[in-house]
C-alpha positions in Angstrom: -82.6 17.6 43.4 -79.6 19.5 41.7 -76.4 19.7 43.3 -74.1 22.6 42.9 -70.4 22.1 43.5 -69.8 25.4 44.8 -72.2 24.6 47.8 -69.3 21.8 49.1 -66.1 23.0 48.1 -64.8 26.0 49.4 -62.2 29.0 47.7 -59.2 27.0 49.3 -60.7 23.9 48.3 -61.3 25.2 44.3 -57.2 25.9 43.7 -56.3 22.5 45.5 -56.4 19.7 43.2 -55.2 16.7 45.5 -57.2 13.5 45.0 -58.0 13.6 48.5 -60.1 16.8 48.0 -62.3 15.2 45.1 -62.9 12.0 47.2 -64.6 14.5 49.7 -66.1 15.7 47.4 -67.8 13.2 46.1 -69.1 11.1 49.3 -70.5 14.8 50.7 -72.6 15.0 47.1 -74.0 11.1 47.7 -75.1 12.3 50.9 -76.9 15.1 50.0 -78.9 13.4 47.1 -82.9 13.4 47.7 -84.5 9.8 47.4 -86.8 10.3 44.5 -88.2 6.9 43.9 -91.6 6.6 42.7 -92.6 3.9 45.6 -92.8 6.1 48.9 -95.9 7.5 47.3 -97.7 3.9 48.3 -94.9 2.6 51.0 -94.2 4.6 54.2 -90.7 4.7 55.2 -89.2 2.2 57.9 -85.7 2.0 59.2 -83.7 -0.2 57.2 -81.2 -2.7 58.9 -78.7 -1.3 56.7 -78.1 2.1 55.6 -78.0 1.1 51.4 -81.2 -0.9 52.2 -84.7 -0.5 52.0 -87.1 -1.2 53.6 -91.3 0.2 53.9 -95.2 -0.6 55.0 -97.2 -0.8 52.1 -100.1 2.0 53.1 -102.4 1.4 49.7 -106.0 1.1 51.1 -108.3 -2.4 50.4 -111.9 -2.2 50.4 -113.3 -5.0 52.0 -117.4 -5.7 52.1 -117.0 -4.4 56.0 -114.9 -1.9 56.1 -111.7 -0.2 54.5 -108.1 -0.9 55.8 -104.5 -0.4 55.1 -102.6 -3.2 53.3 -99.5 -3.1 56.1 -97.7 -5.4 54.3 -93.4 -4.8 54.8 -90.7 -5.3 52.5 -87.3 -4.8 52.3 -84.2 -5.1 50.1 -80.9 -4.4 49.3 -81.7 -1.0 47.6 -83.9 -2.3 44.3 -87.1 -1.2 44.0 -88.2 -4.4 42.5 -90.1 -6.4 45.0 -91.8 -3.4 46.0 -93.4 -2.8 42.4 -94.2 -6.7 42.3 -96.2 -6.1 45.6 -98.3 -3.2 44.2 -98.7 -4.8 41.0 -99.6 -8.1 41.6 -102.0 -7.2 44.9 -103.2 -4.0 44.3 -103.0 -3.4 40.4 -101.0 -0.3 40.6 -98.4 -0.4 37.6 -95.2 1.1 36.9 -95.9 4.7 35.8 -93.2 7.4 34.4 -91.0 9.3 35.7 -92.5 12.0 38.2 -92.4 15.5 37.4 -92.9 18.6 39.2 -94.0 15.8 42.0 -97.5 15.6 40.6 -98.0 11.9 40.0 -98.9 11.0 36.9 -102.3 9.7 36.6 -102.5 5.8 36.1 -103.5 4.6 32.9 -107.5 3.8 32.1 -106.9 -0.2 32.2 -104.4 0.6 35.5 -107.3 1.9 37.3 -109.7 -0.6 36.2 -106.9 -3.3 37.9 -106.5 -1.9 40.8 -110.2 -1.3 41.5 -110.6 -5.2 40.5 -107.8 -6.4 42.8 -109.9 -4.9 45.9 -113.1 -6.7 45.0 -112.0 -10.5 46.5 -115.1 -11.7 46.4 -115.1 -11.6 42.5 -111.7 -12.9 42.2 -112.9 -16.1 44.5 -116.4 -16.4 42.2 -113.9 -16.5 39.8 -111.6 -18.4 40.8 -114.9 -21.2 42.2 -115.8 -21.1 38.3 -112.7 -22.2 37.2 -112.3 -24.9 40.2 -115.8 -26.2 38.8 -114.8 -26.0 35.1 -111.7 -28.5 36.0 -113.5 -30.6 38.2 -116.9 -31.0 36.5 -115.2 -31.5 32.5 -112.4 -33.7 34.0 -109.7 -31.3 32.5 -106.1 -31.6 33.5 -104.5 -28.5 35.6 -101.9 -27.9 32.8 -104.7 -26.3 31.1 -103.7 -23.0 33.0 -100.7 -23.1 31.3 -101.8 -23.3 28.2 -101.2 -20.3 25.6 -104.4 -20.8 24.3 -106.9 -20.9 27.7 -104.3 -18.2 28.6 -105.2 -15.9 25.7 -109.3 -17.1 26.3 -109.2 -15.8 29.7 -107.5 -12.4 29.1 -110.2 -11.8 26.6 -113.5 -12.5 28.3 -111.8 -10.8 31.5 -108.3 -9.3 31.4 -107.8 -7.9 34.8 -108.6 -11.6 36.1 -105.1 -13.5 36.9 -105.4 -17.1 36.5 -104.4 -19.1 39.9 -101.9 -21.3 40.0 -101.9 -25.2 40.6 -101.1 -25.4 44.0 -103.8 -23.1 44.7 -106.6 -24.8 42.4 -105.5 -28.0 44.3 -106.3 -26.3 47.4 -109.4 -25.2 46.5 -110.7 -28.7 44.5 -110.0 -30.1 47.8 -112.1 -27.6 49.7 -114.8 -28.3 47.1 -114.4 -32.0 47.6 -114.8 -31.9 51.2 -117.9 -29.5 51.4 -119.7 -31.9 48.6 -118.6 -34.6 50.8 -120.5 -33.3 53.5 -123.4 -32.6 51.7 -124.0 -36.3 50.4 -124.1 -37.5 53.5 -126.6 -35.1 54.5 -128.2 -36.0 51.6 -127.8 -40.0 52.4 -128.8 -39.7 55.9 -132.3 -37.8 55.4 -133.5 -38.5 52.0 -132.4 -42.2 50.4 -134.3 -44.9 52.2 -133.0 -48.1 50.0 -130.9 -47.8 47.0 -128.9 -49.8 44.4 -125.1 -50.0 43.6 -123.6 -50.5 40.2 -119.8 -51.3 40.4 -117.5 -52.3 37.8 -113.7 -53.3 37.0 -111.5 -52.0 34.7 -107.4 -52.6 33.8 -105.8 -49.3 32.4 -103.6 -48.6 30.0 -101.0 -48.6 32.9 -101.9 -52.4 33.8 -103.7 -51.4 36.9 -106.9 -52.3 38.3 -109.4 -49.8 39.2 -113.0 -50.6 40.4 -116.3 -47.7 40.2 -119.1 -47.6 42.4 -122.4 -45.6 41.9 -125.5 -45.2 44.1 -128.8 -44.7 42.9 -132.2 -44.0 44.4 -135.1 -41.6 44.2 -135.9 -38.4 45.6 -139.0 -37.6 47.5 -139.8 -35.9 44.3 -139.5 -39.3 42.5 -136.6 -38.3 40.6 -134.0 -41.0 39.7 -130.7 -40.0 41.1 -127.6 -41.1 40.1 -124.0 -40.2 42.5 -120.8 -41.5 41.9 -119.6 -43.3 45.1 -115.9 -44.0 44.2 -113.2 -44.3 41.1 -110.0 -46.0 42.9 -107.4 -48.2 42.6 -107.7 -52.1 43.6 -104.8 -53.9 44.4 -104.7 -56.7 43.0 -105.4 -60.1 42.7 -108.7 -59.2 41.7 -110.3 -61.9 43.9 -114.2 -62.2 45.1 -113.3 -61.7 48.3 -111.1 -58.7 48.3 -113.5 -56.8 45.3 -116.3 -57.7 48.2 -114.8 -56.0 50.7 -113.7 -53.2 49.0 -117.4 -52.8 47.9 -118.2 -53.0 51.6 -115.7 -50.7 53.1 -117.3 -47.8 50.7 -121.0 -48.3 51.2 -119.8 -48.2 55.1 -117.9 -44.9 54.6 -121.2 -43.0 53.0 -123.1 -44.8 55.7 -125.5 -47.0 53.4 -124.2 -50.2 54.7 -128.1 -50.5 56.2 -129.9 -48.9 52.9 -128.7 -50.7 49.4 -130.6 -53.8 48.6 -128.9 -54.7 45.1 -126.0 -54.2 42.7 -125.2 -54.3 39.2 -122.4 -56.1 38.2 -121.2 -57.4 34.4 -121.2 -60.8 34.0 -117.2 -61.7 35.1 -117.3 -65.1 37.1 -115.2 -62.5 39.9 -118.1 -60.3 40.2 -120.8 -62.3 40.4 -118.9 -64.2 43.2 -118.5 -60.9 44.8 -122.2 -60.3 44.7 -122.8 -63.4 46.5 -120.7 -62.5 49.2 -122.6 -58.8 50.3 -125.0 -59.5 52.9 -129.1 -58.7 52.4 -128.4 -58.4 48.7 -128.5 -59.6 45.4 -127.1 -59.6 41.9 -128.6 -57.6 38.8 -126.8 -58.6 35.8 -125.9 -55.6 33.7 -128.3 -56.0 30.7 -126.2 -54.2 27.9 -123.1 -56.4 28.9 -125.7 -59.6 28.6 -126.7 -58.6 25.5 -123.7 -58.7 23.9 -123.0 -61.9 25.2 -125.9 -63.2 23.5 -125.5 -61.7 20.2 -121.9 -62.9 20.0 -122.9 -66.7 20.9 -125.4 -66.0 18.5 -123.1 -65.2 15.5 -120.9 -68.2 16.8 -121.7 -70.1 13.4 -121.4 -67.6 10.7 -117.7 -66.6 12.1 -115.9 -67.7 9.1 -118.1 -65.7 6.8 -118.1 -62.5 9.5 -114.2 -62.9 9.3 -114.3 -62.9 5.2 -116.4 -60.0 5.6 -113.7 -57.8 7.3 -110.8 -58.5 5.1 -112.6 -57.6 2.6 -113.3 -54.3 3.8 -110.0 -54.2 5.3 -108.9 -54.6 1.7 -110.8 -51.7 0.7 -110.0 -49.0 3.1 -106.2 -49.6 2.5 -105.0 -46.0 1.3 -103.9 -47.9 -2.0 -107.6 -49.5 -2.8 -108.7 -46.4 -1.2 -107.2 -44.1 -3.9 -107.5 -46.8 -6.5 -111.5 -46.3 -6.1 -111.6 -43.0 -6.3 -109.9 -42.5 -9.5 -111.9 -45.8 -11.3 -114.9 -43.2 -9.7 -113.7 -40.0 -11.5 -113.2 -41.5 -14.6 
């Protein structure tokens, strides 16, 4: 809205030229400027707590599968408009357009349009969302793949009105997942597996700790070998009989086949097998890879020396120097 000085100051007022006069002036002109900010178009105007301030009700429209209903949500600021636009941008897809004129708004931009019409389909954005939760979970990948510049840069280009989730969220939802699959194995335990077996074994990491794994198999009515992993945890240590035993025990009671597994499957470590001994109504199945390299190992007992020639000599050869030496006596 233009503002003409001869609307404020009056004949008297035009030949005086105190200070005073202009300082009217001026606070009467910042009165009578119109608020033209893009945002009222999708906020509705509240009273602020303060009269610089601002403050509105978000009135864009969601569609929901049920029915369609005004966002509501209400912000207010010191006088920026800058929470406002993160609002419509980051829940309803509505970007920053130019500046109005002739108050016709501007119509959004082609990939604007296809946002906003995105952002108000959440049952996409959560079968998206699920599919990335499974992608993490079922290929064991770290969650500072989302920050990635690369997986960044994938995602935009198979789908780039989708907005990757952040970490506290996909922890959120891996729990969620973790809890409903929960529930459905013991389902699963209770009506289907009659007897089944256990194969457990003990690791050290890199970090020195101990962790122990547990998996159940049986078959299906369908006579279908299945395998589910029970447990990947820590053990405290010492790595005893007795307390790998109970651990053991405390798991197979916590998916309720405490009554249903008849054997386990242990290497042959003088701790696990003394475990095995200690689980009541079972018994030990040594693992029969880990047996067989026992046996080919005593069995190569008394050629070591010449096994242990053997790899400096090859050790010899695949030195870089050797390496390169062969290739040019090769060549030429």
């Amino acid at each position: 809205m233009e503002v003409n000085d001869d609307e404020y100051i009056s004949d008297s007022a035009q030949t005086d030229g105190t200070a005073s006069t202009e300082t009217s002036k001026r606070k009467k002109r910042r009165v009578l400027i119109e608020d033209k900010t893009d945002i009222w178009l999708y906020f509705n105007k509240l009273d602020p707590p303060k009269p610089k301030h601002k403050k509105g009700s978000c009135n864009v429209e969601i569609k929901t599968s049920k029915d369609v209903k005004t966002c509501g949500h209400v912000i207010n600021t010191d006088g920026s408009t800058g929470n406002f636009w993160s609002h419509l941008e980051t829940h309803h897809g509505i970007l920053r357009s130019e500046k109005r004129k002739n108050n016709n708004p501007i119509q959004l931009k082609i990939d604007a349009m296809f946002q906003k019409q995105w952002a108000k389909n959440p049952k996409r954005k959560q079968e998206c969302d699920e599919a990335l939760t499974e992608f993490l979970t079922d290929d064991m990948q770290p969650l500072y793949i989302l920050k990635n510049e690369g997986f960044i840069n994938l995602v935009k280009t198979l789908d780039p009105y989708y907005t990757l989730p952040s970490d506290k969220y996909v922890k959120k939802l891996i729990t969620k997942a973790y809890n409903y699959s929960r529930q459905e194995l013991l389902i699963l335990f209770d009506n289907t597996v009659k007897f089944c077996s256990i194969t457990t074994d003990l690791w050290t990491a890199r970090d020195r700790q101990g962790y122990i794994g547990i998996t159940c198999s049986f078959i299906n009515k369908e006579f279908e070998l299945q395998e589910i992993m029970l447990a990947c945890q820590y053990l405290e240590y010492p790595h005893t009989s007795k307390n790998i035993a109970q651990t053991i025990l405390d798991l197979i009671s916590e998916w309720g086949l405490e009554k249903k597994f008849i054997c386990i499957t242990t290497d042959n470590g003088s701790n696990m097998v003394a475990a095995s001994k200690l689980l009541p109504n079972t018994f030990q199945i040594p693992c029969a890879a880990h047996t067989l390299n026992l046996v080919v190992n005593k069995g190569l007992m008394p050629v070591e020396i010449l096994i242990a020639r053997a790899k400096r000599l090859i050790n010899f050869f695949m030195s870089p120097k050797q390496n390169e030496h062969l290739k040019y006596k090769y060549i030429n």
